[in-house]
matplotlib code that plots the C-alpha trace (Angstrom):
import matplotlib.pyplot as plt

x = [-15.0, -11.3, -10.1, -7.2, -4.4, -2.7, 1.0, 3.1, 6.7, 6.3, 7.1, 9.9, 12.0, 14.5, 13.2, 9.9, 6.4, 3.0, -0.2, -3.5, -7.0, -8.3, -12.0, -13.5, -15.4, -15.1, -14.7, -16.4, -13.1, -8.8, -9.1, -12.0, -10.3, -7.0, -8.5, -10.2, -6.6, -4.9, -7.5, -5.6, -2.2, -0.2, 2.0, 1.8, 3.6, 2.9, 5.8, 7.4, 5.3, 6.2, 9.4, 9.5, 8.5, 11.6, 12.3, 10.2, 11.7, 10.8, 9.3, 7.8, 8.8, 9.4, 5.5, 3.3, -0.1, 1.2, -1.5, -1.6, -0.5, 1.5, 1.9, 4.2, 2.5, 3.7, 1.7, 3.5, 7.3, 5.9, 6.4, 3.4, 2.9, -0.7, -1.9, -5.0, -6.3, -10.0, -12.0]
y = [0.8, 1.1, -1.0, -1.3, -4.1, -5.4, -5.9, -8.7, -10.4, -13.2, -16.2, -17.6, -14.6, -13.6, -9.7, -10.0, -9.2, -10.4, -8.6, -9.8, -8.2, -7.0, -8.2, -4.4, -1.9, -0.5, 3.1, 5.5, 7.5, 6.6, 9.9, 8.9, 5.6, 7.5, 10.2, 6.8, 5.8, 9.1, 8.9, 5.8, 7.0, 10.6, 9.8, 7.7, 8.0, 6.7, 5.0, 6.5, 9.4, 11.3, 11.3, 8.1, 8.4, 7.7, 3.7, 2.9, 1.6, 1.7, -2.2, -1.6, -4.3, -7.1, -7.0, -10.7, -9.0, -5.7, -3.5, 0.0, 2.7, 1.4, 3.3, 3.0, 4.0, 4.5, 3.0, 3.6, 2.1, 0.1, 0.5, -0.7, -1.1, -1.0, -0.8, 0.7, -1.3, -0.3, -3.1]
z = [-7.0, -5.5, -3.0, -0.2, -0.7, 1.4, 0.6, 2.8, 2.5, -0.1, 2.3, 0.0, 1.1, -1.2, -1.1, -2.6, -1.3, -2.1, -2.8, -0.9, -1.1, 1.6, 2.7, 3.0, 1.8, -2.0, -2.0, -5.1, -5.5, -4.6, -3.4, -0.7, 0.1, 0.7, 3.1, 5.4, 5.5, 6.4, 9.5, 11.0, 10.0, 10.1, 7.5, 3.8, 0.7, -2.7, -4.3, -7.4, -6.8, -3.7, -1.3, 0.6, 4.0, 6.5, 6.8, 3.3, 0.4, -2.9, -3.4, -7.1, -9.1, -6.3, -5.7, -6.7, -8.5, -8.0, -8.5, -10.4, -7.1, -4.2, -1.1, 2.2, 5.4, 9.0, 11.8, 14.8, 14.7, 11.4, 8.0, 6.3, 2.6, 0.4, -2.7, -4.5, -7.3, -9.3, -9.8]

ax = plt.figure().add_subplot(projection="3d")
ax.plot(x, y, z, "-o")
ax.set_aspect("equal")
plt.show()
C-alpha cells in the first residue's frame, strides 16, 4: 500500500523539514494516490524529477525520514510539500 506524507519545517529551524505520516487511507498504486491528490490541487511536481513548480525548492536531503518520492504542491498562495512512501 502507498501512502501520503506529510512534510513540515523541522521546529529547530536551521533549513530542515520533517516527515510525518499522515492518518489516511492506503492507496493500491502511487499512481492512484497521486491522481486523489491532483483532484485538490492544479499543480504538483515531484522533486528531482520534474521542473519545480514556481515558489518550490528542491528540499531533498534536508528532509527527517525522508521517504523514497518527494513532491511540491500548490494549494492556493501555498507551497506545500509530500511524500509517497510504500509500506
Amino acid at each position: 500500500m502507498h501512502y501520503e506524507i506529510s512534510i513540515v519545517a523541522n521546529p529547530s529551524g536551521f533549513g530542515e523539514f520533517q516527515a510525518q505520516p499522515i492518518n489516511g487511507e492506503g492507496w493500491d498504486s502511487a499512481c492512484d494516490l497521486l491522481a486523489g491528490i491532483a483532484n485538490n490541487t492544479a499543480e504538483y511536481s515531484e522533486l528531482g524529477v520534474d521542473d519545480l513548480i514556481e515558489g518550490a525548492e528542491d528540499i531533498r536531503g534536508r528532509i527527517h525520514s525522508e521517504p523514497p518520492r518527494v513532491f511540491a504542491a500548490r494549494f492556493g498562495d501555498a507551497i506545500r510539500y509530500f511524500g509517497i512512501a510504500e509500506l
